[in-house]
LUMNUTOR-697269 format. One record per atom (N, C-alpha, C): residue number from 1; z, x, y. Coordinates in steps of 0.05 Angstrom, whole numbers, plus 5000, padded with zeros to 4 digits. Layout:
<rs>
<r pos="NUM" z="Z" x="X" y="Y"/>
...
</rs>
This chain:
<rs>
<r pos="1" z="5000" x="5017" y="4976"/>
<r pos="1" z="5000" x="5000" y="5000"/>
<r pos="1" z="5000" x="5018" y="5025"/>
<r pos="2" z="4977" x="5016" y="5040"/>
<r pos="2" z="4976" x="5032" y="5065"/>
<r pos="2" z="4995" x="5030" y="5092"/>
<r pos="3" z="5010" x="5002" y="5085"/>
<r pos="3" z="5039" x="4997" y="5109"/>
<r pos="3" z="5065" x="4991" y="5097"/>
<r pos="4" z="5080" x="5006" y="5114"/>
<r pos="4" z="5113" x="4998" y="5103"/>
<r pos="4" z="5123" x="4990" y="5129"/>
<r pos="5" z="5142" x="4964" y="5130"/>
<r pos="5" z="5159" x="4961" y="5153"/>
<r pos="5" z="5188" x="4962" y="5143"/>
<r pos="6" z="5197" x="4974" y="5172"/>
<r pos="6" z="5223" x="4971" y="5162"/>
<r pos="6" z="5228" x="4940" y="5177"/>
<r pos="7" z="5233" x="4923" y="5167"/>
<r pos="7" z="5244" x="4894" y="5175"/>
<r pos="7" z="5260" x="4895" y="5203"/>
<r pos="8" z="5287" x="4909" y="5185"/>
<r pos="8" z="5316" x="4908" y="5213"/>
<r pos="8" z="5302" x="4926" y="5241"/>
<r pos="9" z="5289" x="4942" y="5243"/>
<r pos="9" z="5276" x="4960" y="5265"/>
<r pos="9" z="5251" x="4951" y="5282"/>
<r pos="10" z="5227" x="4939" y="5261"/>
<r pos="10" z="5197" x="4942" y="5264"/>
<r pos="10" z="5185" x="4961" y="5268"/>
<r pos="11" z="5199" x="4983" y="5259"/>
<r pos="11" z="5182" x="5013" y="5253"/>
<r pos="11" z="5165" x="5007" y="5230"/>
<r pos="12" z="5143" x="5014" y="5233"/>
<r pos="12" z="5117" x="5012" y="5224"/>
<r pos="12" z="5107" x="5041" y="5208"/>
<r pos="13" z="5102" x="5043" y="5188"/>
<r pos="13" z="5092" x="5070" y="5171"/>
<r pos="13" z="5053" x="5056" y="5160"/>
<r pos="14" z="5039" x="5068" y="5172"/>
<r pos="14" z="5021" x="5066" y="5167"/>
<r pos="14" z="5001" x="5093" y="5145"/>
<r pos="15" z="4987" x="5085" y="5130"/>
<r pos="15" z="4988" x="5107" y="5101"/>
<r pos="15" z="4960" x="5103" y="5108"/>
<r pos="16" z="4944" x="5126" y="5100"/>
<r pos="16" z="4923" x="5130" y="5100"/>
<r pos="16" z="4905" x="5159" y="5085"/>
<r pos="17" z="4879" x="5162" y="5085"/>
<r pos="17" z="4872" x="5186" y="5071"/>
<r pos="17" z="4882" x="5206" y="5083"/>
<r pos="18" z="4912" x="5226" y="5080"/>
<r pos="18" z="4910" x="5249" y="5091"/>
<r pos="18" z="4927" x="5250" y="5110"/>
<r pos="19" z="4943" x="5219" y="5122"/>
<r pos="19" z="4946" x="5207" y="5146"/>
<r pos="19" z="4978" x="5196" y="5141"/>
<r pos="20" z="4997" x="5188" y="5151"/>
<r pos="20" z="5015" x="5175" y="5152"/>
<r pos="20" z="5032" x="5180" y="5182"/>
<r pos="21" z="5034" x="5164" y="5191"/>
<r pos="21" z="5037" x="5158" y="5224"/>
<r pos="21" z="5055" x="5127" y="5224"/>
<r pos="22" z="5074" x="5141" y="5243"/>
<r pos="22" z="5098" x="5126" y="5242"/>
<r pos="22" z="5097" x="5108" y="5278"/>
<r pos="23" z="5101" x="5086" y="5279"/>
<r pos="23" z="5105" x="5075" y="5305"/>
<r pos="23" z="5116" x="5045" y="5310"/>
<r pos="24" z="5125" x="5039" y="5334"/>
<r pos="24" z="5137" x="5015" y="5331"/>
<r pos="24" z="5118" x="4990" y="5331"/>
<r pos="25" z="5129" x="4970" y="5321"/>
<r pos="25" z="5102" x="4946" y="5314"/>
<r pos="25" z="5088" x="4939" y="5343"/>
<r pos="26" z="5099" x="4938" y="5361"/>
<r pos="26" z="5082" x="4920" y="5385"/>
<r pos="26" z="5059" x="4962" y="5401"/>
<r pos="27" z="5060" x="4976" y="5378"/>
<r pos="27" z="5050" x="4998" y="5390"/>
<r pos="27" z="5020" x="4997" y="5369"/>
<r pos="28" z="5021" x="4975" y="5350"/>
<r pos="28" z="4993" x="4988" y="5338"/>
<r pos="28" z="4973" x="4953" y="5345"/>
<r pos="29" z="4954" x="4960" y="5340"/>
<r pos="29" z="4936" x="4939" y="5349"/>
<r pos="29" z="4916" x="4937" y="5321"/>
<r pos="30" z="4912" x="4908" y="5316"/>
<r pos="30" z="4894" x="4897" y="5298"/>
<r pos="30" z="4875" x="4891" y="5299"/>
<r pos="31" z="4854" x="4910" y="5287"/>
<r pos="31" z="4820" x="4898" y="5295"/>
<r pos="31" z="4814" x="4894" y="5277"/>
<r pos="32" z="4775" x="4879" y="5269"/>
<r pos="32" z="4768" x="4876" y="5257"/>
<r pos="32" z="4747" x="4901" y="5259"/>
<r pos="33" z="4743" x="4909" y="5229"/>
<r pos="33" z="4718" x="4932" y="5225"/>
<r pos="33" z="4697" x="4912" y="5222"/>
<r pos="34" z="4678" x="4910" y="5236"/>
<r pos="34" z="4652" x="4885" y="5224"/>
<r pos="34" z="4631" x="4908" y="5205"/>
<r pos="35" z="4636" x="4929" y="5208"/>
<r pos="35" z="4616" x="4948" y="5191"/>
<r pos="35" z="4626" x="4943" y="5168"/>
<r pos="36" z="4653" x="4950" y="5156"/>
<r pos="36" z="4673" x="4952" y="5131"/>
<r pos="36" z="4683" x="4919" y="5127"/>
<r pos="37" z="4675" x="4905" y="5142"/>
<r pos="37" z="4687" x="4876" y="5130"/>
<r pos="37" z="4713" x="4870" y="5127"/>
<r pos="38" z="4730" x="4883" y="5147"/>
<r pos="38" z="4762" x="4885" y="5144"/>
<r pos="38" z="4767" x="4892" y="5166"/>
<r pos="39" z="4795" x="4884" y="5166"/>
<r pos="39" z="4819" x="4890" y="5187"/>
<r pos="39" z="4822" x="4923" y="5191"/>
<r pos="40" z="4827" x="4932" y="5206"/>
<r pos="40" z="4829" x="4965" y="5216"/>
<r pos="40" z="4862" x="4960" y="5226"/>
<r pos="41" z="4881" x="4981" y="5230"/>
<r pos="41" z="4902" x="4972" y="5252"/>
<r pos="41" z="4902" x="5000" y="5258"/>
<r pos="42" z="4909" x="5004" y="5285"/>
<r pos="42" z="4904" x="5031" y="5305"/>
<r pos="42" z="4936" x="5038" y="5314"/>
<r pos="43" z="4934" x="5071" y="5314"/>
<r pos="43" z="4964" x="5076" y="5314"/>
<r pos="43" z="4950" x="5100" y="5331"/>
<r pos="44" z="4958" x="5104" y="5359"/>
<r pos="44" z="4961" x="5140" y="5378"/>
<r pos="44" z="4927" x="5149" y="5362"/>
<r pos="45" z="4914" x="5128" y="5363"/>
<r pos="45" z="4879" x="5142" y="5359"/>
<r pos="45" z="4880" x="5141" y="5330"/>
<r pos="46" z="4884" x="5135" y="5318"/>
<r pos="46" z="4881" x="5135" y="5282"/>
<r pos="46" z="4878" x="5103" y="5278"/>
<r pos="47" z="4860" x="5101" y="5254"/>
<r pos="47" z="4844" x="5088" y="5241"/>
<r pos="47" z="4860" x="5083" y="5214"/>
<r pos="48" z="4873" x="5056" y="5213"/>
<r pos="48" z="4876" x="5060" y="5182"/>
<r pos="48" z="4863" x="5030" y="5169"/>
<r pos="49" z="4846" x="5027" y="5148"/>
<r pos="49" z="4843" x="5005" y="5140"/>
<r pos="49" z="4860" x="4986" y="5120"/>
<r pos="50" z="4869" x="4961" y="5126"/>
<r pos="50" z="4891" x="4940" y="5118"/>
<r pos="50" z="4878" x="4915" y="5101"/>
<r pos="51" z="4890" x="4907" y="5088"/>
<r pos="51" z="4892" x="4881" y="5072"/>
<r pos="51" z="4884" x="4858" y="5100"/>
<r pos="52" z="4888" x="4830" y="5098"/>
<r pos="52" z="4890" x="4810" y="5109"/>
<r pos="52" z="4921" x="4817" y="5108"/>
<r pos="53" z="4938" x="4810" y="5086"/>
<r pos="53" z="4962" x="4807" y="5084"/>
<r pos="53" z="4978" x="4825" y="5101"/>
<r pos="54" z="4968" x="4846" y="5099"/>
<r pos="54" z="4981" x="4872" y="5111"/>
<r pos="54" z="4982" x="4869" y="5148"/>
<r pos="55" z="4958" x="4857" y="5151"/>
<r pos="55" z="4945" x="4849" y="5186"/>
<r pos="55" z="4969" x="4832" y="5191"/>
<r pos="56" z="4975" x="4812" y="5173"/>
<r pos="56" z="4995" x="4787" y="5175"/>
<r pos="56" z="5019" x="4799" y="5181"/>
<r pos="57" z="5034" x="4813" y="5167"/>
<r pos="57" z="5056" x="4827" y="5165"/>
<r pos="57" z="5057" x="4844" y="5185"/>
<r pos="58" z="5039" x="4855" y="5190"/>
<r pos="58" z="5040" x="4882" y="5218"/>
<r pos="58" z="5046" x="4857" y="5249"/>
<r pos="59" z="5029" x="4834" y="5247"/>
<r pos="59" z="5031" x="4825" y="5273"/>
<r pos="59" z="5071" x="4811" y="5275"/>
<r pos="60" z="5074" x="4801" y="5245"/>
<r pos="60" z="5096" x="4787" y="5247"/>
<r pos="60" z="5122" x="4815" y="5264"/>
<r pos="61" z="5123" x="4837" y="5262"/>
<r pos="61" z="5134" x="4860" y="5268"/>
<r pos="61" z="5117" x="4872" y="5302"/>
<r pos="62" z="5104" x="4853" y="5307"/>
<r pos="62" z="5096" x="4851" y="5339"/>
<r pos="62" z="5076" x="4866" y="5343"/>
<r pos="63" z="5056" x="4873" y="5324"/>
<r pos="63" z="5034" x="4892" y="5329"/>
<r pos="63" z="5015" x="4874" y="5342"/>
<r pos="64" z="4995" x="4877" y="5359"/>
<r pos="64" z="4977" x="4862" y="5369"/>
<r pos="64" z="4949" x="4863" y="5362"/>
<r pos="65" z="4943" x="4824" y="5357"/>
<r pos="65" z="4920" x="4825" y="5337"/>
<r pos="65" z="4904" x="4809" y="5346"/>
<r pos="66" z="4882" x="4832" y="5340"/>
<r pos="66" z="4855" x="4837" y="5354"/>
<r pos="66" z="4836" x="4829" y="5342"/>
<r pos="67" z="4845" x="4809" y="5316"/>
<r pos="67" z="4814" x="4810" y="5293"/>
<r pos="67" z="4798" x="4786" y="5303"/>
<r pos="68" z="4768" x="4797" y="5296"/>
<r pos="68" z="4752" x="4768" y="5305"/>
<r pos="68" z="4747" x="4756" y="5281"/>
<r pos="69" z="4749" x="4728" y="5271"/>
<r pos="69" z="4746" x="4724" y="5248"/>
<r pos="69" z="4703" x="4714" y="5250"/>
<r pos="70" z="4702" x="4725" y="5232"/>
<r pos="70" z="4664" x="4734" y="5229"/>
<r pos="70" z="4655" x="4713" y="5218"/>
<r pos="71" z="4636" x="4697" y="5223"/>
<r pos="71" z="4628" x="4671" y="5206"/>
<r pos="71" z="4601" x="4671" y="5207"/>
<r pos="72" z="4590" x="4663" y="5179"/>
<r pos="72" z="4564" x="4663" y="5176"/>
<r pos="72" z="4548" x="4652" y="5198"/>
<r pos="73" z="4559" x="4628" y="5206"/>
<r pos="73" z="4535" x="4617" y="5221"/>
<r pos="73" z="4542" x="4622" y="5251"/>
<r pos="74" z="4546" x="4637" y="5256"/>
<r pos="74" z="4546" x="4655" y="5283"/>
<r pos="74" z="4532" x="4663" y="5280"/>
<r pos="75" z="4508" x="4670" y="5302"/>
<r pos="75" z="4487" x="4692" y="5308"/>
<r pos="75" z="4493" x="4716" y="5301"/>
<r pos="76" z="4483" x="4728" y="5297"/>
<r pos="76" z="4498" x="4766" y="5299"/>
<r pos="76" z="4517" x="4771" y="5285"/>
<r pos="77" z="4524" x="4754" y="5267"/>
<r pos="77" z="4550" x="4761" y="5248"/>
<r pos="77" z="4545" x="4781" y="5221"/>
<r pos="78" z="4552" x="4795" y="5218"/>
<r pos="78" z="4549" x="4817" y="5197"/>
<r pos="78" z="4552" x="4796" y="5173"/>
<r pos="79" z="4564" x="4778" y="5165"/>
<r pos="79" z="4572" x="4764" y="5140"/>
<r pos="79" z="4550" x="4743" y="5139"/>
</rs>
């Protein structure tokens, strides 16, 4: 699992290839990758890619979320 919170704090451990970067929840931000088809969440310039579930859980710990949800019948939608 690429995120650990600590609950009582909202310190945020984000895991990644090579990568693990620590910060408080309302410090990382939730995007959508439309290339990768997934949630990204951004920590001090790092890239880590997340579950849905994981997006859910990061915002509940105050991270701010950025995802666009992508729908076929939008113009221009990658899906």
């Amino acid at each position: 699992m690429p995120v650990e919170i600590e609950e009582s704090t909202r310190r945020c451990t984000l895991i990644g290839e090579d990568l693990r970067i620590e910060g408080e929840g309302p410090d990382i931000e939730i995007v959508t990758d439309e290339q990768m088809h997934m949630s990204v969440a951004l920590l001090a310039g790092q890239r880590v890619p997340i579950t849905e579930a994981e997006a859910d859980a990061l915002t509940v710990a105050g991270a701010v979320d950025s995802r666009r949800h992508l729908k076929a019948s939008v113009p221009g939608s990658v899906i």
